[in-house]
N, C-alpha and C positions, 0 to 999 in steps of 0.2 A: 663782521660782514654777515648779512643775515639771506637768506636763498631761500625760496620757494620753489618746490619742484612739482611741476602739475603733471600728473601722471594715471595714462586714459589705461586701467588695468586689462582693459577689452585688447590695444593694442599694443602688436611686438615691436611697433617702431618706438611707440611712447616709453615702453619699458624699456628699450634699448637709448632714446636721450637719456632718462632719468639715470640710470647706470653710469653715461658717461660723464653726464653733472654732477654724479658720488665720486665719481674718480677725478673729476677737475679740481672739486671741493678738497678732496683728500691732498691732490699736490697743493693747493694754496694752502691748508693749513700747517702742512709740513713746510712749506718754503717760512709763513709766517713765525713758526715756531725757531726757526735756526733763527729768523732773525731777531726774534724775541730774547733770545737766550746770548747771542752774539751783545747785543745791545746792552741787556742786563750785565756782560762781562767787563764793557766798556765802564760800566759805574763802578763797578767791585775792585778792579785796576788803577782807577783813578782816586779811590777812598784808599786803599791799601797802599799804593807807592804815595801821597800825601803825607799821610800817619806815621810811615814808616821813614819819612823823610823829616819831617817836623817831630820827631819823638824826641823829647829826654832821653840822651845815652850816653854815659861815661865809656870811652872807650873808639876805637874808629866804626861807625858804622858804616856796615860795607854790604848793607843790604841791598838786594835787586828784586825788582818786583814784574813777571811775563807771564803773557798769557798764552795759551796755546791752543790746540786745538785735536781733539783725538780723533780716530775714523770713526768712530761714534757719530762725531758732529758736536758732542759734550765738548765747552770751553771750562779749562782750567786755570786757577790764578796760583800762580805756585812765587812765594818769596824764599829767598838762597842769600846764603852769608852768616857769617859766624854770630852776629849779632839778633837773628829771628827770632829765637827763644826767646833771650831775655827781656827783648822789647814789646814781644805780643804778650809775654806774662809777666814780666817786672823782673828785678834783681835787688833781692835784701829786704828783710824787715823796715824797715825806715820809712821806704814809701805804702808799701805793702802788706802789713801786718795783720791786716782784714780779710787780707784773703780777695784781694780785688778785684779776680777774673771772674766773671759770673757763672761759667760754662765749668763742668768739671774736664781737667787740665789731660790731654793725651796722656799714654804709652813713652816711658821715657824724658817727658820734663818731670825734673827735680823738683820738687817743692820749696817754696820759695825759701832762701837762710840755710838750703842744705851744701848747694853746691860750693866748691872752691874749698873743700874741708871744712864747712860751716862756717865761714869768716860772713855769711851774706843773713849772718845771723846777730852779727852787732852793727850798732846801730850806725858806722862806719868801718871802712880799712882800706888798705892800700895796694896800689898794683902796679906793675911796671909800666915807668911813662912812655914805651916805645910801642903802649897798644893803643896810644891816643890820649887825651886830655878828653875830650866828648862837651857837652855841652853843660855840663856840672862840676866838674872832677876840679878840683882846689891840686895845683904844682906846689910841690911839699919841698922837692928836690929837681935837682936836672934827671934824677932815677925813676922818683915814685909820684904816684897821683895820687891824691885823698879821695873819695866816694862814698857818698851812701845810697849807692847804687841808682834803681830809676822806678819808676810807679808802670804799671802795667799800661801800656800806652793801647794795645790789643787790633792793632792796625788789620787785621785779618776779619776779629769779629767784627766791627766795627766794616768791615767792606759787606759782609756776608747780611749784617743789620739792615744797610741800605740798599743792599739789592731787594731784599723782602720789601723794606720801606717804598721802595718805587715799584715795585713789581707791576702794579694796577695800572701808573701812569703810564709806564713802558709798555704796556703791551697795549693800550688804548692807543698809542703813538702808531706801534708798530700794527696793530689789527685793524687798524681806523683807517689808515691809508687808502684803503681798496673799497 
């Protein structure tokens, strides 16, 4: 939204609209910016619970994908469940061996083939079948499932991508309104 403020410097009444047209301007760009960012979350949410829904994953995925909202005003996309690591960074050499994720990896994830006492380091093995079959895993037994685990599906970068990615259109939606 673009505002012209014509302001007579000679008068106190001119100077006093003008002030209160910087502080009207100030709430609308603040109200526009929550909505900006509100919006922007709606995409990051909706890319992130997709990916994380549609991934390659041996084993049960039991991932959840929420958004929230702090007294900030800042929206947060937070995924929860045993299976987040392995599906935003991969599991095992097999799919993985390049080093897939683009981004260097947090505080605490294992590098890819280390975890499990290194078994995610051949180019298969086996796990108990009472943590899911997944959408790969070969039943060996009524016990065991065969895996060569799952390729970095990265549902988080991949929300965070398309947020930038639409950034411009989203806030031409949201700033153009008015």
């Amino acid at each position: 939204m673009s505002r012209t403020i014509t302001l007579n410097p000679l008068s106190i009444s001119s100077i006093d609209n003008a002030i209160a047209e910087i502080r009207d301007y100030q709430k609308w760009v603040k109200q526009k910016t929550i909505q900006l960012a509100e919006a922007l979350s709606r995409v990051g949410i909706y890319e992130a619970s997709f990916r994380f829904a549609g991934a390659m994953y041996d084993g049960n995925n039991d991932v959840s994908v929420e958004r929230s909202q702090n007294n900030a005003g800042e929206y947060i996309i937070t995924a929860k469940g045993q299976a987040v690591a392995f599906i935003e960074f991969g599991a095992g050499v097999y799919h993985n061996s390049s080093g897939a994720y683009p981004l260097p990896k947090p505080d605490g994830i294992v590098p890819i083939g280390k975890y499990g006492n290194g078994k995610g380091s051949r180019q298969g093995w086996v796990y108990p079948a009472d943590h899911g079959i997944g959408s790969s895993g070969v039943e060996i037994n009524s016990n065991w499932i065969f895996t060569r685990g799952n390729p970095a599906a990265m549902p988080m970068y991949y929300a965070s991508k398309e947020m930038r990615d639409k950034l411009l259109v989203v806030a031409r939606e949201v700033f153009g309104n008015d």
